[in-house]
Backbone as JSON Lines, residues from 0, in Angstrom:
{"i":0,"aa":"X","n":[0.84,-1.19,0.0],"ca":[0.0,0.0,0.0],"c":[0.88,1.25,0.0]}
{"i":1,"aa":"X","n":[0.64,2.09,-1.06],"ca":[1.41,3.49,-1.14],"c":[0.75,4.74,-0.04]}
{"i":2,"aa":"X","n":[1.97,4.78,0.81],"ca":[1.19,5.74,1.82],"c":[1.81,7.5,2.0]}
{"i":3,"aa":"X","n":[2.24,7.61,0.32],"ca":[2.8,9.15,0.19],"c":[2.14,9.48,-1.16]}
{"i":4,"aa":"X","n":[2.7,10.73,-1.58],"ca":[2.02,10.98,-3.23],"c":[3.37,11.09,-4.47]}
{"i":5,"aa":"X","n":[4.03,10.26,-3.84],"ca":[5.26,10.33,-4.84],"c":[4.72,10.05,-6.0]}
{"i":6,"aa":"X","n":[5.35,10.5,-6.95],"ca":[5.52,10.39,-8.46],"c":[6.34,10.32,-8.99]}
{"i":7,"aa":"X","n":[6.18,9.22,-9.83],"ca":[7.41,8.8,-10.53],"c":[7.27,9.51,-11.97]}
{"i":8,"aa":"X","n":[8.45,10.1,-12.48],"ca":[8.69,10.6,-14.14],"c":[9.89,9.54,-15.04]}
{"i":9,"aa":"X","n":[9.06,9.52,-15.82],"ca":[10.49,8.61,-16.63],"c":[11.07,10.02,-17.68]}
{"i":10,"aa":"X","n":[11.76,10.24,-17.21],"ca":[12.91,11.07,-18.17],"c":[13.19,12.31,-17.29]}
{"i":11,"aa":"X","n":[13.54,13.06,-17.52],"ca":[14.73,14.09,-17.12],"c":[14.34,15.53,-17.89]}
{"i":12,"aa":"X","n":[14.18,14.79,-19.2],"ca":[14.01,16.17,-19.63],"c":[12.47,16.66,-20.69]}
{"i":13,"aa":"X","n":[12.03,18.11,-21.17],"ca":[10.96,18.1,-22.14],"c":[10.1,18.49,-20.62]}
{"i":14,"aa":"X","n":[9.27,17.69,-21.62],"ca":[7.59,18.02,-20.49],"c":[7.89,17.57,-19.22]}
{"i":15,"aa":"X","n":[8.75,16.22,-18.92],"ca":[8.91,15.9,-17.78],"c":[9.38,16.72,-16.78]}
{"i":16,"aa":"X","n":[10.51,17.78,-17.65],"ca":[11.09,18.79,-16.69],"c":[9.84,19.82,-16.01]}
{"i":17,"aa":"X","n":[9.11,20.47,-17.0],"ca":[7.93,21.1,-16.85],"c":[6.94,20.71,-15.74]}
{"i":18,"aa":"X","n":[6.32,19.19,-16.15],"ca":[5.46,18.39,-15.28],"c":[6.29,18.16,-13.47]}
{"i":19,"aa":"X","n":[7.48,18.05,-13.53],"ca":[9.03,18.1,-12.36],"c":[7.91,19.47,-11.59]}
{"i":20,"aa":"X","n":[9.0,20.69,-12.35],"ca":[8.34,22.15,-11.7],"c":[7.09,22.28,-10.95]}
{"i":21,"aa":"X","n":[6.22,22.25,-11.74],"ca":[4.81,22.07,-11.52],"c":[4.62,21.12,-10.41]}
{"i":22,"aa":"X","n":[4.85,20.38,-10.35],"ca":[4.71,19.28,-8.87],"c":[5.99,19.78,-7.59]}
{"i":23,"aa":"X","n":[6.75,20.37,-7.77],"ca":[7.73,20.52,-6.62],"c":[7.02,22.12,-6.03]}
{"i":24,"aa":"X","n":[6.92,23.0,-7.06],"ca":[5.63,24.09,-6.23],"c":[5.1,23.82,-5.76]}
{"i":25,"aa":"X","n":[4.37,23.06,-5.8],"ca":[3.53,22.22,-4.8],"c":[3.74,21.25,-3.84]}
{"i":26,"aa":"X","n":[5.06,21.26,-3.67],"ca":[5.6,20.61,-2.85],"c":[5.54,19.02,-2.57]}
{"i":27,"aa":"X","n":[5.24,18.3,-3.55],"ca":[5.06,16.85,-4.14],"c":[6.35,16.19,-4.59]}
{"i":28,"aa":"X","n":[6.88,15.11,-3.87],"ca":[7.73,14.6,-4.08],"c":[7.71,13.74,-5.38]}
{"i":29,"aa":"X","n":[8.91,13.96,-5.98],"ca":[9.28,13.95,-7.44],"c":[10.54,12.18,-7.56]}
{"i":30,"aa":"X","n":[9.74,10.78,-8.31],"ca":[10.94,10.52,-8.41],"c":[11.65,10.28,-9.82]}
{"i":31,"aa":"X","n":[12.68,10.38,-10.51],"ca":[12.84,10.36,-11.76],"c":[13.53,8.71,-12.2]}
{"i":32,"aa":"X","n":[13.1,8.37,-13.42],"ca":[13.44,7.43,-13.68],"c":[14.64,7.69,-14.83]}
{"i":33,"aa":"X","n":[16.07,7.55,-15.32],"ca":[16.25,7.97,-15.61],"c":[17.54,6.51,-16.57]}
{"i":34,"aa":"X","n":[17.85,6.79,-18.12],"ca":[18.56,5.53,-18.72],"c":[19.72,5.68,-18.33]}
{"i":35,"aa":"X","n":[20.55,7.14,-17.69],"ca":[21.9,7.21,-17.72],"c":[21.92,8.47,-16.41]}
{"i":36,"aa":"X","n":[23.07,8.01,-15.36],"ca":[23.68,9.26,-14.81],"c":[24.58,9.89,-15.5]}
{"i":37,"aa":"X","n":[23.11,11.61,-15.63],"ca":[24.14,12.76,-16.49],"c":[23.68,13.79,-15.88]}
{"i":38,"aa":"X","n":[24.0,14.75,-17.04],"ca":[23.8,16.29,-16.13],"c":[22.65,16.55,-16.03]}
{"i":39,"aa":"X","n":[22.09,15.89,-16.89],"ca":[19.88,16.66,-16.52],"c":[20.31,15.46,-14.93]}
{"i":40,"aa":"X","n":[20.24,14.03,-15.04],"ca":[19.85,13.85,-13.73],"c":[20.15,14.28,-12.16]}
{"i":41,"aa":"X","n":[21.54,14.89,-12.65],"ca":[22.56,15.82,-11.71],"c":[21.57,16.63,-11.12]}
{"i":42,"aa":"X","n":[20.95,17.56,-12.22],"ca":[20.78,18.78,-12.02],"c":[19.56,18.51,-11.45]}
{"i":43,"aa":"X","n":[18.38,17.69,-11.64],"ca":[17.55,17.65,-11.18],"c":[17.52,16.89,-9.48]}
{"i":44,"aa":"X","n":[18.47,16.42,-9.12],"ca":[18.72,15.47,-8.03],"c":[19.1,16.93,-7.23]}
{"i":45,"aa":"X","n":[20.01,18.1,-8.11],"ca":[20.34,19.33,-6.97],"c":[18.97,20.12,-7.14]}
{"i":46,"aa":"X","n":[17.86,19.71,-7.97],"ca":[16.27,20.52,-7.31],"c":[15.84,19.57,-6.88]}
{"i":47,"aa":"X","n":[15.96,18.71,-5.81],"ca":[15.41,17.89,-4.71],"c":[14.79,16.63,-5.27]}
{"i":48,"aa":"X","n":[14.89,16.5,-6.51],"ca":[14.44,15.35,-6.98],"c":[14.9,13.81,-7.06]}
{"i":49,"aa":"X","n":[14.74,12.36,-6.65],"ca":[15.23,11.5,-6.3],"c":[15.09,10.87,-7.45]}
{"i":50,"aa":"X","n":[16.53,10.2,-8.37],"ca":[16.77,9.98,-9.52],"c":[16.85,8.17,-9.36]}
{"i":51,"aa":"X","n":[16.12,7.43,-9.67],"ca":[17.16,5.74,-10.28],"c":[16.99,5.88,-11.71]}
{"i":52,"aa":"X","n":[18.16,4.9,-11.88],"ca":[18.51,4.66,-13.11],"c":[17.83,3.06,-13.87]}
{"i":53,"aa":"X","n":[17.57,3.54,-14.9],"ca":[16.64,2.11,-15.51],"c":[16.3,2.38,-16.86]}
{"i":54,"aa":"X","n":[15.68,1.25,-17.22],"ca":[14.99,1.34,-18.41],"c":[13.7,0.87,-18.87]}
{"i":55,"aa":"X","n":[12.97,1.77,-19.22],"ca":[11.46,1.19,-19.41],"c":[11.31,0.5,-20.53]}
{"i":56,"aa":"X","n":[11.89,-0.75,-20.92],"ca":[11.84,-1.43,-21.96],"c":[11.92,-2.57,-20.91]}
{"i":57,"aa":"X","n":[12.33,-2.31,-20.05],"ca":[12.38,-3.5,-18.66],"c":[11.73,-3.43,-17.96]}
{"i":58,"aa":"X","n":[10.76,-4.65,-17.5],"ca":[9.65,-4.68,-16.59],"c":[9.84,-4.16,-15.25]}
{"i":59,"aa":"X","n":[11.11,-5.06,-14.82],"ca":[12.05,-5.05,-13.85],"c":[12.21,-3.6,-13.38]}
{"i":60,"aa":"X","n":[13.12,-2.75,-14.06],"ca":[13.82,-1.78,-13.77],"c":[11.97,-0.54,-13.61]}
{"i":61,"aa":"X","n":[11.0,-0.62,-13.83],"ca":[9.87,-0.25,-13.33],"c":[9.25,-1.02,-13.01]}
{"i":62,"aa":"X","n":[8.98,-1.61,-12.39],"ca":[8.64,-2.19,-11.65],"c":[9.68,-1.44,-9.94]}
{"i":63,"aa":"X","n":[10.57,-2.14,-9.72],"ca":[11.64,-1.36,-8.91],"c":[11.67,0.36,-8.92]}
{"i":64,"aa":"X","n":[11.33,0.98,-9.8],"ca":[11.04,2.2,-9.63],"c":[9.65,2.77,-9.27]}
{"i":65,"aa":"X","n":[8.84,1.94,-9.51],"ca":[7.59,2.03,-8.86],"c":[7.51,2.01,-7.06]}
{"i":66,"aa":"X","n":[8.55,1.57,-6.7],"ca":[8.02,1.24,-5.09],"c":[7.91,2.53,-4.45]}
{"i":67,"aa":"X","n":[7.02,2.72,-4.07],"ca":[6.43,3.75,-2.87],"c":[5.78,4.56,-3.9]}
{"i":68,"aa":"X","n":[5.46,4.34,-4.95],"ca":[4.99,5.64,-5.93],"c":[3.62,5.31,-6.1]}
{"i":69,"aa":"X","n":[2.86,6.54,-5.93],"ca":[1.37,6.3,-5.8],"c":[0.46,7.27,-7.14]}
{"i":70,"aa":"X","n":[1.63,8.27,-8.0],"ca":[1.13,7.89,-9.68],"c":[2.15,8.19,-10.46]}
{"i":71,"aa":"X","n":[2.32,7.74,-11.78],"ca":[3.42,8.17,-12.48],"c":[2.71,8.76,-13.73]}
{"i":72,"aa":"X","n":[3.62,10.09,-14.3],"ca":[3.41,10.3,-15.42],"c":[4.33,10.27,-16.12]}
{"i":73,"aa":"X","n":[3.66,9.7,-17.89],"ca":[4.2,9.42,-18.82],"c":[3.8,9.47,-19.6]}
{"i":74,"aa":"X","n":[4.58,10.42,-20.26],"ca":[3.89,11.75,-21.6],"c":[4.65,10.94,-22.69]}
């Protein structure tokens, strides 16, 4: 049972960055799913955002990024 309002984003950058903003004003914890540690995930990990690394071609690697996340968007 998910007992926060985390959200998970798969990517780093585009709308996700946008959709990021928009949820951290509001003070909604942000987590990013992300294929590679780089500088978008850098940069977004230094605006409070909690980055794993994966790939959504893998069940696995979301699946595992899903835990504690109670919705994800994916534009």
């Amino acid at each position: 049972m998910v007992t926060n309002n985390l959200v998970l984003i798969p990517g780093a950058g585009g709308v996700g960055r946008a959709v990021f903003e928009h949820l951290r004003a509001q003070d909604v914890p942000v987590r990013f799913m992300v294929r590679h540690e780089d500088e978008r995930a850098a940069e977004v990990k230094g605006l409070g955002a909690e980055v794993v690394i994966g790939d959504l071609t893998r069940p696995e690697n979301v699946a595992a990024a899903m835990q504690g996340v109670s919705r994800m968007f994916f534009a």
